[in-house]
Gaussian input, Z-matrix of N, CA and C with variables (Angstrom, degrees):
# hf/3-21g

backbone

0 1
 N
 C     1     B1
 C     2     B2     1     A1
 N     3     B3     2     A2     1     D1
 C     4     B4     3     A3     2     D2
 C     5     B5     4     A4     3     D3
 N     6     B6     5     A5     4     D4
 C     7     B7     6     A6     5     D5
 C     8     B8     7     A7     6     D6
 N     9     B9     8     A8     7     D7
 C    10    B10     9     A9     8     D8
 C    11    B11    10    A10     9     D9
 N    12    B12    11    A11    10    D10
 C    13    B13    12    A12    11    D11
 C    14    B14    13    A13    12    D12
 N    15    B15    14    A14    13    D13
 C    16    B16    15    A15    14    D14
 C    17    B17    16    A16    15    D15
 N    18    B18    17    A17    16    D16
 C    19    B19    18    A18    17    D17
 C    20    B20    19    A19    18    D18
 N    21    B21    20    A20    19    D19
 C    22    B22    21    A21    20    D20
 C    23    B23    22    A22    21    D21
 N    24    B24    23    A23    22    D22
 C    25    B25    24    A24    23    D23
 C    26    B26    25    A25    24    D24
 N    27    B27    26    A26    25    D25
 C    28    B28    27    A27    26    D26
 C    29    B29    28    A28    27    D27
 N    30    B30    29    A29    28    D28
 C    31    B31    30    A30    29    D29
 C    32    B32    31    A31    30    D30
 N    33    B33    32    A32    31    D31
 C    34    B34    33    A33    32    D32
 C    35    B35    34    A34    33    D33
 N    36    B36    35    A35    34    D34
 C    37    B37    36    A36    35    D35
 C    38    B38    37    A37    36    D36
 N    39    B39    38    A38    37    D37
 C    40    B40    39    A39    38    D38
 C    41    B41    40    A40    39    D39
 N    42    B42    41    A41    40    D40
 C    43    B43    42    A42    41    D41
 C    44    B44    43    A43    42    D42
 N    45    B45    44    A44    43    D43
 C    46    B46    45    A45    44    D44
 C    47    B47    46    A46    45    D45
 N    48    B48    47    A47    46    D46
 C    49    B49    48    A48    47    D47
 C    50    B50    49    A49    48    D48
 N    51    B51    50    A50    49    D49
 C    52    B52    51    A51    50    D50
 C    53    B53    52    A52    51    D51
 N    54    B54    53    A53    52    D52
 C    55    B55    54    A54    53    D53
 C    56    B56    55    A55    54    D54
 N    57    B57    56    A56    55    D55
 C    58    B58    57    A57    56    D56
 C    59    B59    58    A58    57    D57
 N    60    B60    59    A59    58    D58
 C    61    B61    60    A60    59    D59
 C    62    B62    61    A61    60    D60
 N    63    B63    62    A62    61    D61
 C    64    B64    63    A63    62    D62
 C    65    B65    64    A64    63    D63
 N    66    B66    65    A65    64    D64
 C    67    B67    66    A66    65    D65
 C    68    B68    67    A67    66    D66
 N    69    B69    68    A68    67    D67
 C    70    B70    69    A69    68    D68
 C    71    B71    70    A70    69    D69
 N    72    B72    71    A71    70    D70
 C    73    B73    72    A72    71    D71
 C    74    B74    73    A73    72    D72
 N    75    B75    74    A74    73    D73
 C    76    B76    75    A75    74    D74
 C    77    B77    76    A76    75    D75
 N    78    B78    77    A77    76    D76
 C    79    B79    78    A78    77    D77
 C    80    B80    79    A79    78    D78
 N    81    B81    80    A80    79    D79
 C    82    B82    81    A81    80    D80
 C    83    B83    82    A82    81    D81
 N    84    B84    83    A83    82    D82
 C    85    B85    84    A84    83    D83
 C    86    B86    85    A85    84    D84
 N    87    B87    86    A86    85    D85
 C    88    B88    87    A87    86    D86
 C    89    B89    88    A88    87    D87
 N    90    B90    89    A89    88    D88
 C    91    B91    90    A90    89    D89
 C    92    B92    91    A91    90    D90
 N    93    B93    92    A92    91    D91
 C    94    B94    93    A93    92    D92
 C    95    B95    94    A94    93    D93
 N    96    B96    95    A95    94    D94
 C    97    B97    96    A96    95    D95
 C    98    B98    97    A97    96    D96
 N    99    B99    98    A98    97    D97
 C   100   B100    99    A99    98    D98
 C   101   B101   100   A100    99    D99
 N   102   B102   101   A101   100   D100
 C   103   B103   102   A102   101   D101
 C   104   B104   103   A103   102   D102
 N   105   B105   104   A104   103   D103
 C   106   B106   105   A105   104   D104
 C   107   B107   106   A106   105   D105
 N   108   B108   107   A107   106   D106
 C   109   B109   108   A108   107   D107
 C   110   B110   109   A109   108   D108
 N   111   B111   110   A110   109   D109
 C   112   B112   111   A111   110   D110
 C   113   B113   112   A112   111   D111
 N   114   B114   113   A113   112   D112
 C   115   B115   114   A114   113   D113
 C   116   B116   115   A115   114   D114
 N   117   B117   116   A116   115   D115
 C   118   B118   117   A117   116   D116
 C   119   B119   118   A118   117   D117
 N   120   B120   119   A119   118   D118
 C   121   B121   120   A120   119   D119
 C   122   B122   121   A121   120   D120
 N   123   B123   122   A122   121   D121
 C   124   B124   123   A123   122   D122
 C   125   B125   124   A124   123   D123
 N   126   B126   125   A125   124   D124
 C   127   B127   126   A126   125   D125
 C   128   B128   127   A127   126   D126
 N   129   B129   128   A128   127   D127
 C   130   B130   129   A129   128   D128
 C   131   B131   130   A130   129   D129
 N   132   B132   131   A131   130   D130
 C   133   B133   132   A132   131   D131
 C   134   B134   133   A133   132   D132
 N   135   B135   134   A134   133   D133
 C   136   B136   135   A135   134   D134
 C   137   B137   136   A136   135   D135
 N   138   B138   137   A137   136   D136
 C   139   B139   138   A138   137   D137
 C   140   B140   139   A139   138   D138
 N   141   B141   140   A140   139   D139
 C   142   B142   141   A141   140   D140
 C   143   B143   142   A142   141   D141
 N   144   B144   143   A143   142   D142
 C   145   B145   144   A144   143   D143
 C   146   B146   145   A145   144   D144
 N   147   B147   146   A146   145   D145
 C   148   B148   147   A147   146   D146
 C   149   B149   148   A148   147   D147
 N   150   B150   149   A149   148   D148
 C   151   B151   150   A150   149   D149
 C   152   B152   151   A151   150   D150
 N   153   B153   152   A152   151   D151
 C   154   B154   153   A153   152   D152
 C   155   B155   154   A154   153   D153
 N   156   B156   155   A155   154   D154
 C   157   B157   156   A156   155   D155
 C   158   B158   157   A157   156   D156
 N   159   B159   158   A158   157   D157
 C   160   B160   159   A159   158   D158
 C   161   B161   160   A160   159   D159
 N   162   B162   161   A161   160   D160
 C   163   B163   162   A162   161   D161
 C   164   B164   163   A163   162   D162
 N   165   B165   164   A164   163   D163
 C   166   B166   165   A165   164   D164
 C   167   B167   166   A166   165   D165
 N   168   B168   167   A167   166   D166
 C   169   B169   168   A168   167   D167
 C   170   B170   169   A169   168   D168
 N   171   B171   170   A170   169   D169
 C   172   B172   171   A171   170   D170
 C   173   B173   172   A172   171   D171
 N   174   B174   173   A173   172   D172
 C   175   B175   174   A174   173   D173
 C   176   B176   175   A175   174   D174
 N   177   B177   176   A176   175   D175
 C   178   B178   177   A177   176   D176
 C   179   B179   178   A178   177   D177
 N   180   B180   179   A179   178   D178
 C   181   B181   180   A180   179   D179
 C   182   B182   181   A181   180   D180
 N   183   B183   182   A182   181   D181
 C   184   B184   183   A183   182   D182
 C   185   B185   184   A184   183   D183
 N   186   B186   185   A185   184   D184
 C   187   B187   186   A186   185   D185
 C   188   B188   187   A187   186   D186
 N   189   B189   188   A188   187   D187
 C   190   B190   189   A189   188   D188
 C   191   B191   190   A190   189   D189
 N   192   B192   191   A191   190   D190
 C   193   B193   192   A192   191   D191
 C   194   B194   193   A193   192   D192
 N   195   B195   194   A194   193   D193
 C   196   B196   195   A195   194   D194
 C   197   B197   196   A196   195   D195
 N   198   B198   197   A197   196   D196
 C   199   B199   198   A198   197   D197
 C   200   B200   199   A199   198   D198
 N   201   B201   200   A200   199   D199
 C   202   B202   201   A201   200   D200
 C   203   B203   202   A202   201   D201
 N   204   B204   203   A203   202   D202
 C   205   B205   204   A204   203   D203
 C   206   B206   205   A205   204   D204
 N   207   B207   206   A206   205   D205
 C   208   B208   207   A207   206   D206
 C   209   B209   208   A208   207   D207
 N   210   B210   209   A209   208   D208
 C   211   B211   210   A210   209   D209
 C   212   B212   211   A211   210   D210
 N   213   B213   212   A212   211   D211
 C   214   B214   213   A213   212   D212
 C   215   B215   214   A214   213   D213
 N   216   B216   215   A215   214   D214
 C   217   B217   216   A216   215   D215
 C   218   B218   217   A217   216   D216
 N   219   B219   218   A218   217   D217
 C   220   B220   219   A219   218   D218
 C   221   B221   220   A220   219   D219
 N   222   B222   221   A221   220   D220
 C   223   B223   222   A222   221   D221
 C   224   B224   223   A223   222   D222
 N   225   B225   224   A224   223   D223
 C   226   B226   225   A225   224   D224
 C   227   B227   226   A226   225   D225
 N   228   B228   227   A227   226   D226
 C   229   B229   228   A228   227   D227
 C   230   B230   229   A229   228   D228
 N   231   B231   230   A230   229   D229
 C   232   B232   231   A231   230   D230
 C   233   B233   232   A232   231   D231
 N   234   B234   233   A233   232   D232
 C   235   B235   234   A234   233   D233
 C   236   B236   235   A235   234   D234
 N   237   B237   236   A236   235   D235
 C   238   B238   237   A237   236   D236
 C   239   B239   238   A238   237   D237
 N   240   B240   239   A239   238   D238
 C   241   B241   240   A240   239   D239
 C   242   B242   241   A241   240   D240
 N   243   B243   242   A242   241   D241
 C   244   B244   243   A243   242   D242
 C   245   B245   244   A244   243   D243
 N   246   B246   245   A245   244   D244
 C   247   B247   246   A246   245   D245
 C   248   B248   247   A247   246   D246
 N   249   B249   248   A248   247   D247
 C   250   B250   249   A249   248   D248
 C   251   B251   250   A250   249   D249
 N   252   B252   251   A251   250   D250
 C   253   B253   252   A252   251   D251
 C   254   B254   253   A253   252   D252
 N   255   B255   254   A254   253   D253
 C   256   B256   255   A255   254   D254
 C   257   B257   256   A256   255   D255
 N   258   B258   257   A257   256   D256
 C   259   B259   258   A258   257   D257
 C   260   B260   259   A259   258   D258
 N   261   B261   260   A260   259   D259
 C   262   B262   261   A261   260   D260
 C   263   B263   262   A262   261   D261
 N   264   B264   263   A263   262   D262
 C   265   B265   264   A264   263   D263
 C   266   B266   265   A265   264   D264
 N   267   B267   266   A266   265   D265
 C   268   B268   267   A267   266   D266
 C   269   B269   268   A268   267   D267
 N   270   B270   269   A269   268   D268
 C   271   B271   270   A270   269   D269
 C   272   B272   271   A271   270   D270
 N   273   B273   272   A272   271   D271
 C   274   B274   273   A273   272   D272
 C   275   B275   274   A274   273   D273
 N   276   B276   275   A275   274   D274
 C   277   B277   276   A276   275   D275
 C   278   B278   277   A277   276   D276
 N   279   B279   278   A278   277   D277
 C   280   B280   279   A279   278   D278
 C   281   B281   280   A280   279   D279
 N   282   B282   281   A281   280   D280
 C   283   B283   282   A282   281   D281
 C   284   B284   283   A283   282   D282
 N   285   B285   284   A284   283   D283
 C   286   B286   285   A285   284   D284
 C   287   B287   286   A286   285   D285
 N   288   B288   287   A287   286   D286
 C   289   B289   288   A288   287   D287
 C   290   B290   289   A289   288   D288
 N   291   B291   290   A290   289   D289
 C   292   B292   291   A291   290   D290
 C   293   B293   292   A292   291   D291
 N   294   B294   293   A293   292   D292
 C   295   B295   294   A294   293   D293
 C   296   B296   295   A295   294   D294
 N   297   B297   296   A296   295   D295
 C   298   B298   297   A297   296   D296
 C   299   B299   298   A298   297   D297
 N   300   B300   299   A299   298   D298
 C   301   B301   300   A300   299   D299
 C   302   B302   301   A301   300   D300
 N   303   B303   302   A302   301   D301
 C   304   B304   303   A303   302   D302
 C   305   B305   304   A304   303   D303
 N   306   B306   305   A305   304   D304
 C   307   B307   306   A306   305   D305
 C   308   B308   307   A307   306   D306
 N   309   B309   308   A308   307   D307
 C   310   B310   309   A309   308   D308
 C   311   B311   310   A310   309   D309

   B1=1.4573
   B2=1.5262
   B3=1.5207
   B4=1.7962
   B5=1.5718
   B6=1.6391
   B7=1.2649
   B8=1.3420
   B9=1.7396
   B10=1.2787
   B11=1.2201
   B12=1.9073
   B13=1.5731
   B14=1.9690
   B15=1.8935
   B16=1.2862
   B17=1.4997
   B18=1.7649
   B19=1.3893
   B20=1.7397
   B21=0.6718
   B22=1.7846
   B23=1.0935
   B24=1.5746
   B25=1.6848
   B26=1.2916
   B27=1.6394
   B28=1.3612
   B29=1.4096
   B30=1.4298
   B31=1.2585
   B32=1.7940
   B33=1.6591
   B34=1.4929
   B35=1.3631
   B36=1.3685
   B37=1.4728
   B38=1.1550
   B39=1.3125
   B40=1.9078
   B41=1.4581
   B42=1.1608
   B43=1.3378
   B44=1.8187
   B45=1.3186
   B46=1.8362
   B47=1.5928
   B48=1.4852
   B49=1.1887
   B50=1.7739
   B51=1.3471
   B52=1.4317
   B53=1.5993
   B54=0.8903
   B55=1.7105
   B56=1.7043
   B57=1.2015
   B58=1.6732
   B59=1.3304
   B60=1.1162
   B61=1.3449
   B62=1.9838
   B63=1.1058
   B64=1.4418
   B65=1.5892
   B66=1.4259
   B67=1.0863
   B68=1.6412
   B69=1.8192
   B70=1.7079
   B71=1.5984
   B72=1.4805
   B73=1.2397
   B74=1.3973
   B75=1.0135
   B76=2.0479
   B77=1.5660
   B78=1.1834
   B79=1.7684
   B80=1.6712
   B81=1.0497
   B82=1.8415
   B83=2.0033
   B84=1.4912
   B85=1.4087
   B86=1.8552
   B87=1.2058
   B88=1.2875
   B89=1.8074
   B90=1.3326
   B91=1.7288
   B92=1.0954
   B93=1.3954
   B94=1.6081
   B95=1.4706
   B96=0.9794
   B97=1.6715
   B98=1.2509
   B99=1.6266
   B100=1.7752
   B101=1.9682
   B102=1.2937
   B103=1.1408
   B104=1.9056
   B105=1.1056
   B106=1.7056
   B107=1.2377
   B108=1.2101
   B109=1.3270
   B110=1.5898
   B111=1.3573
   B112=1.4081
   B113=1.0156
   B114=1.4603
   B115=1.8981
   B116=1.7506
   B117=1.8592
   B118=1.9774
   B119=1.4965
   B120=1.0155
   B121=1.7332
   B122=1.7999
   B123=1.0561
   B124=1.2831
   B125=1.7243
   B126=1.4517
   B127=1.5521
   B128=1.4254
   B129=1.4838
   B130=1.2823
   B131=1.1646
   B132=1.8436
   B133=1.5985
   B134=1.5489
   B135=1.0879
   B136=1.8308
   B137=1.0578
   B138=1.9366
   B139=1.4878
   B140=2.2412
   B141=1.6159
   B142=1.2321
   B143=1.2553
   B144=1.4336
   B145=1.4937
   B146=1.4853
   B147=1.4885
   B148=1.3892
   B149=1.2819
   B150=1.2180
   B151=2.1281
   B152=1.2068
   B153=1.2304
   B154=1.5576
   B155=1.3546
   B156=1.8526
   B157=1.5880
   B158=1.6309
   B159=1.4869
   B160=1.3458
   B161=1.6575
   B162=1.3680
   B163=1.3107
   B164=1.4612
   B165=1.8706
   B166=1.5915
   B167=1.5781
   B168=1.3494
   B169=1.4023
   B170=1.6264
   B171=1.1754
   B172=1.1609
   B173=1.5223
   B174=1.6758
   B175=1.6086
   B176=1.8759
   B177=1.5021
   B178=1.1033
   B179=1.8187
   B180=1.6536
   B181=1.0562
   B182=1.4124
   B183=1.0906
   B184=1.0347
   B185=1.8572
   B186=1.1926
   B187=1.9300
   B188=1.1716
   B189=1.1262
   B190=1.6096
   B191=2.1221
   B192=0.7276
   B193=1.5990
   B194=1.3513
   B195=1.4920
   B196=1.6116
   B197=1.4533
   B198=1.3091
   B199=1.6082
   B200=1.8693
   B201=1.6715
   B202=1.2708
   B203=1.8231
   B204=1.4628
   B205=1.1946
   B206=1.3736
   B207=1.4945
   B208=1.6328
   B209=1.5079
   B210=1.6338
   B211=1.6481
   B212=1.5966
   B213=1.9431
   B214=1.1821
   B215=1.5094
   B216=1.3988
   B217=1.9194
   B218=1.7865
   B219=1.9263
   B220=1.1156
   B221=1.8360
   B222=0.8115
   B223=1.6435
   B224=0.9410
   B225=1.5871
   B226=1.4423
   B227=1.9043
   B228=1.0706
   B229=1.8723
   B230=1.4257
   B231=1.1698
   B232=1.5330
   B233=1.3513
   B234=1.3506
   B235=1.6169
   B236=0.9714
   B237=1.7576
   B238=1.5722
   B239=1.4623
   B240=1.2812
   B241=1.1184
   B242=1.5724
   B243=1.4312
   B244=1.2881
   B245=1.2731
   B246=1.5160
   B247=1.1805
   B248=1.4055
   B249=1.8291
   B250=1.2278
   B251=1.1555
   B252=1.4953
   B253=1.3105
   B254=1.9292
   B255=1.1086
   B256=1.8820
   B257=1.5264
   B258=1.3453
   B259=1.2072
   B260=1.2050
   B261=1.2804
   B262=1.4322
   B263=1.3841
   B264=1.3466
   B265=1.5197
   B266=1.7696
   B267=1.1386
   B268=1.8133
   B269=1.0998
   B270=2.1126
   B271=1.3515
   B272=1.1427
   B273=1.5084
   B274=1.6453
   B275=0.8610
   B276=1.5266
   B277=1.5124
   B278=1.2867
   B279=1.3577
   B280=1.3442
   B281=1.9805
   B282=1.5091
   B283=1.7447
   B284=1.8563
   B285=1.7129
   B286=1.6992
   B287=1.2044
   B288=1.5730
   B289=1.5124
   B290=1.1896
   B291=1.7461
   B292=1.5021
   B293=1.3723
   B294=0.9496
   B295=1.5896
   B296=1.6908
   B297=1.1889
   B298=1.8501
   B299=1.2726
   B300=1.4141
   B301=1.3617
   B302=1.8657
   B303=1.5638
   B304=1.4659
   B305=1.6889
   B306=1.7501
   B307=1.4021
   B308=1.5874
   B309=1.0180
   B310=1.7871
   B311=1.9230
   A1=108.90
   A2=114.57
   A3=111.56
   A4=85.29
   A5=90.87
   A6=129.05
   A7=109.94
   A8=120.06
   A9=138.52
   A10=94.03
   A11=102.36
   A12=118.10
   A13=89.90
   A14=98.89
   A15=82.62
   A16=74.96
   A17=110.93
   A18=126.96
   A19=90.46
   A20=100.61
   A21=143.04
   A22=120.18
   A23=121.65
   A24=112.87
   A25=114.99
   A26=122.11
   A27=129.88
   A28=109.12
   A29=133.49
   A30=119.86
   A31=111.07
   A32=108.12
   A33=124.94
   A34=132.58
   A35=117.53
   A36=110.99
   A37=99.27
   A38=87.21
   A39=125.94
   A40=95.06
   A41=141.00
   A42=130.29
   A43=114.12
   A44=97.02
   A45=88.00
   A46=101.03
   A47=118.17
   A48=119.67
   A49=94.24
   A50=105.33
   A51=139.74
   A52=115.47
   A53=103.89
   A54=96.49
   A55=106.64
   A56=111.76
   A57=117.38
   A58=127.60
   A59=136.91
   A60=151.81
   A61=107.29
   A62=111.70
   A63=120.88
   A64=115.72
   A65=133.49
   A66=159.62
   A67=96.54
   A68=89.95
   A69=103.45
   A70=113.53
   A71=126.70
   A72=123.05
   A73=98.66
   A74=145.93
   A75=133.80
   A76=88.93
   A77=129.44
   A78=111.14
   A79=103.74
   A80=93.45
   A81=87.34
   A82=105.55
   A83=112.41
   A84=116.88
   A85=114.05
   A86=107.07
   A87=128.02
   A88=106.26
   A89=116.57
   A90=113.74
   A91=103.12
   A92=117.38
   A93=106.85
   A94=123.53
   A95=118.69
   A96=119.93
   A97=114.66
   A98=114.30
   A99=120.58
   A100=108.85
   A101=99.63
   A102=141.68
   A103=108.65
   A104=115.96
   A105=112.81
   A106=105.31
   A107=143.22
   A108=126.50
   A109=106.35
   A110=131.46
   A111=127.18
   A112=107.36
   A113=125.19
   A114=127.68
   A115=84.72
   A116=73.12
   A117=101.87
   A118=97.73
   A119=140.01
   A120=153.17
   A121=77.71
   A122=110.06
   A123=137.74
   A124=102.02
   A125=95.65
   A126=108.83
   A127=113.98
   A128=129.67
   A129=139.25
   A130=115.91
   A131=141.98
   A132=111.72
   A133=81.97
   A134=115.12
   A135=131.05
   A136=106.97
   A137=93.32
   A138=111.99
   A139=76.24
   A140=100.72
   A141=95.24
   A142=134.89
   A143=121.79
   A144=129.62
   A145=132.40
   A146=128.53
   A147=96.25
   A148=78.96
   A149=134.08
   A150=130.69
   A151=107.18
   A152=120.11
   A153=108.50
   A154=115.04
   A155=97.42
   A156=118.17
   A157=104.30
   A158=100.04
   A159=100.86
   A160=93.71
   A161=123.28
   A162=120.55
   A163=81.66
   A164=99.62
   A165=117.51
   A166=108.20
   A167=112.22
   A168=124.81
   A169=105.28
   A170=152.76
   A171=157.52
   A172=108.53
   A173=90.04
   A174=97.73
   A175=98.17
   A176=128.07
   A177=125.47
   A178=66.67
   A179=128.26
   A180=111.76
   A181=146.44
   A182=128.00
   A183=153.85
   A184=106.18
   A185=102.10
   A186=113.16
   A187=100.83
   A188=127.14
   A189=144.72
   A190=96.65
   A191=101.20
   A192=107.11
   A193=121.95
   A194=106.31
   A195=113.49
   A196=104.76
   A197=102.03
   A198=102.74
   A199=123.48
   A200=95.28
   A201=104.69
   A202=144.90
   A203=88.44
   A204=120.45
   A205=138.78
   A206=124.20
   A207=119.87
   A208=145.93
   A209=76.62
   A210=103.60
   A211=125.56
   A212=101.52
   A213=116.93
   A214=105.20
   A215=118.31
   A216=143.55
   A217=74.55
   A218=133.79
   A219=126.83
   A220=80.09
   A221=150.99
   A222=140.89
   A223=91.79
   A224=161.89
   A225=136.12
   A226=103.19
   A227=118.07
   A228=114.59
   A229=87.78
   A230=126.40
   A231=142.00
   A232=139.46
   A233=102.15
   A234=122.12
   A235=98.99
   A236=114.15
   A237=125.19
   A238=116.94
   A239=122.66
   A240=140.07
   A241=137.14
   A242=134.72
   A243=110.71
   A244=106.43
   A245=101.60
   A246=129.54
   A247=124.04
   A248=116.00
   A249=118.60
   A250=157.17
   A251=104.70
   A252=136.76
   A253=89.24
   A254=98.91
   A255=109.43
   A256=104.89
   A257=146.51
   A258=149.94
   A259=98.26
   A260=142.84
   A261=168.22
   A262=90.13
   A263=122.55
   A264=139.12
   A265=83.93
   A266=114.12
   A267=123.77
   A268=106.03
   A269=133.70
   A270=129.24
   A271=132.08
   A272=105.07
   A273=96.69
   A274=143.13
   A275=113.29
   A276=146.81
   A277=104.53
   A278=128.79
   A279=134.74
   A280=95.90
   A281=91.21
   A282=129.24
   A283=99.03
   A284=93.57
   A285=98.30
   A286=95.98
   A287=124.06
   A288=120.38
   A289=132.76
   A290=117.45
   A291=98.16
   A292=121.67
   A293=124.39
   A294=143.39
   A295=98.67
   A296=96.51
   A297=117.46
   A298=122.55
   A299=110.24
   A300=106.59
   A301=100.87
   A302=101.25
   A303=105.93
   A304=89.22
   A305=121.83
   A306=140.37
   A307=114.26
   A308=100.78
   A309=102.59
   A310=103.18
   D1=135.32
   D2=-175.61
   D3=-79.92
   D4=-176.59
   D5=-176.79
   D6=-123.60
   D7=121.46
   D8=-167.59
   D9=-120.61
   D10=136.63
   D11=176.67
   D12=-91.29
   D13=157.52
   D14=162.31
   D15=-135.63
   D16=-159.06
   D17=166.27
   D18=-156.71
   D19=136.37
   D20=145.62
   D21=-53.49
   D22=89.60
   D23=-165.83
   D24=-83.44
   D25=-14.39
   D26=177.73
   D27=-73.93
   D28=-36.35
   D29=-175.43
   D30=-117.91
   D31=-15.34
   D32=-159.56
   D33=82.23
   D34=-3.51
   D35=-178.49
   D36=-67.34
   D37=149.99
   D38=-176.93
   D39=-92.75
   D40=144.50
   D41=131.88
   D42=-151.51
   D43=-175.38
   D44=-176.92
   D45=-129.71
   D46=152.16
   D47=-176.80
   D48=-137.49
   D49=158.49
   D50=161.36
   D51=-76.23
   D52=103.81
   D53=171.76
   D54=-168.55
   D55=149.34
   D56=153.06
   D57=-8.32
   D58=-166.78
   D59=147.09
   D60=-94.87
   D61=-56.68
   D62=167.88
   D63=-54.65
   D64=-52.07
   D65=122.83
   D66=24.37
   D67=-86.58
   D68=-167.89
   D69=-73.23
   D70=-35.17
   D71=177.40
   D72=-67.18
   D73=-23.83
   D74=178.35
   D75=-86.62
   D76=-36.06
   D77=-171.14
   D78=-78.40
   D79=-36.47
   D80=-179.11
   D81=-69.73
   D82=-34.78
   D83=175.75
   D84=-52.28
   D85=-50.34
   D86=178.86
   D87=-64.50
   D88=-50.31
   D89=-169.04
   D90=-110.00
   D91=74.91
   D92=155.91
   D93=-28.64
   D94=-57.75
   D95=-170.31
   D96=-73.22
   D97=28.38
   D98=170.71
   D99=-143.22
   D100=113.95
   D101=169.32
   D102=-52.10
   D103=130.35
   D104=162.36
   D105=-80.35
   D106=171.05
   D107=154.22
   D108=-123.40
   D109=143.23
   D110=-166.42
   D111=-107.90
   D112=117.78
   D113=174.72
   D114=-107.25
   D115=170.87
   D116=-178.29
   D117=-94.78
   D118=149.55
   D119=-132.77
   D120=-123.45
   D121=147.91
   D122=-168.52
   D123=-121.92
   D124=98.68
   D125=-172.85
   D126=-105.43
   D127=110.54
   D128=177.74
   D129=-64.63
   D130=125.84
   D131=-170.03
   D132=-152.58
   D133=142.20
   D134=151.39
   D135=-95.62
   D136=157.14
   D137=-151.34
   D138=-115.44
   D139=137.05
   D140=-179.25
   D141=-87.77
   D142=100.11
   D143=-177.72
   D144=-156.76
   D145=-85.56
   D146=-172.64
   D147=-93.93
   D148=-57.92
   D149=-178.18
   D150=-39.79
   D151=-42.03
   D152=-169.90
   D153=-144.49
   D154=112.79
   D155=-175.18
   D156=-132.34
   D157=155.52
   D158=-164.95
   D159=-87.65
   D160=158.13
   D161=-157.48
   D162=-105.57
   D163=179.86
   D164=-175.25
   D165=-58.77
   D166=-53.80
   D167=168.63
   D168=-30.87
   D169=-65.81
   D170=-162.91
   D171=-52.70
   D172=-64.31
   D173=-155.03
   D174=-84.65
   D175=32.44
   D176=-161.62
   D177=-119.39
   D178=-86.17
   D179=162.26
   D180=-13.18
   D181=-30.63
   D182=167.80
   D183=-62.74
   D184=-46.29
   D185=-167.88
   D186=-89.47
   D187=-43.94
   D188=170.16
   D189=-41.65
   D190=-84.96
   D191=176.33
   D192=-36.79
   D193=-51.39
   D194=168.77
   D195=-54.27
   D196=-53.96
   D197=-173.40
   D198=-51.02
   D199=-30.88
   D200=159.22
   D201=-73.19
   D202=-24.06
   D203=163.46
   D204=-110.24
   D205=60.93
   D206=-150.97
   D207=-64.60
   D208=-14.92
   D209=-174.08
   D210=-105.24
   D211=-9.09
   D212=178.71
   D213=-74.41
   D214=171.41
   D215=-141.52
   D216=-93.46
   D217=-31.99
   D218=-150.62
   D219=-91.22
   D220=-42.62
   D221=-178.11
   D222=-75.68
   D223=-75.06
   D224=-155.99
   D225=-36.69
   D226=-34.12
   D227=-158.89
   D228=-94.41
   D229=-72.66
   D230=177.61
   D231=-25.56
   D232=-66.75
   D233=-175.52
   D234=-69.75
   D235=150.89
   D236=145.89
   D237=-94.42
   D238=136.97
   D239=-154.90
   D240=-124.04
   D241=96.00
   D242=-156.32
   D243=-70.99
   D244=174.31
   D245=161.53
   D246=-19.05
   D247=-70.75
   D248=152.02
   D249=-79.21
   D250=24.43
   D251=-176.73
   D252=-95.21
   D253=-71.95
   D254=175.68
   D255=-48.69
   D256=-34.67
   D257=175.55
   D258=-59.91
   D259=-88.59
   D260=138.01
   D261=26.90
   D262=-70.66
   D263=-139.57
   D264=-71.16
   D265=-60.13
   D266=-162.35
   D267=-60.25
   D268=-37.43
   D269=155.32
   D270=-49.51
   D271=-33.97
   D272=169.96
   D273=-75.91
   D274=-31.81
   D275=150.53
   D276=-37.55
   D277=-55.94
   D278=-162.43
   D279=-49.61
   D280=-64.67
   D281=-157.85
   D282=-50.25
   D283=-50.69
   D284=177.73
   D285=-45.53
   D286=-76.72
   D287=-161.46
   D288=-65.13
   D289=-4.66
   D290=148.47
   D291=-87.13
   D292=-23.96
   D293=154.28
   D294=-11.27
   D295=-81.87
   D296=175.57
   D297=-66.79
   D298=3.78
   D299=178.05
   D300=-111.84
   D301=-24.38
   D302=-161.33
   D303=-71.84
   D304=-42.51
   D305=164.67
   D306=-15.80
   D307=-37.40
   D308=-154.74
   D309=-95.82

């Protein structure tokens, strides 16, 4: 269960309580004269390099998905790809752009 600040507008105390989500919307329903107070969430993050690399486990997930998805921006980085899969890819490309060129 988080921890919710409130304040007390009749006297000002600050304090923090333990409770639910359900919990605090019936305590705030019940005490008009108590305030939530809203802070910014304090987010821990690594920067990715020699401390922090995504392990084999990840990027196996990672291929798995591409693999499910072939055409998404996450298989261009991801997937392994044959030969004529990459052949394929450069004809079409080719074909779009006269396409768009014949367009204009």
């Amino acid at each position: 269960m988080p921890f919710y600040t409130f304040e007390n507008k009749k006297t000002g105390k600050v304090y923090d309580e333990m409770m639910s989500i359900s919990e605090m919307e019936s305590y705030l329903k019940k005490n008009k004269h108590i305030k939530q107070q809203v802070h910014t969430v304090n987010i821990v993050g690594g920067i990715q390099g020699i401390t922090h690399k995504n392990d084999q486990g990840f990027k196996e997930v990672l291929s798995k998905v591409a693999e499910a998805h072939p055409r998404s921006a996450l298989a261009k980085e991801h997937r392994k790809r044959t030969i004529k899969e990459v052949q394929t890819e450069r004809v079409i490309k080719k074909h779009v752009a006269k396409r768009l060129a014949k367009s204009k």
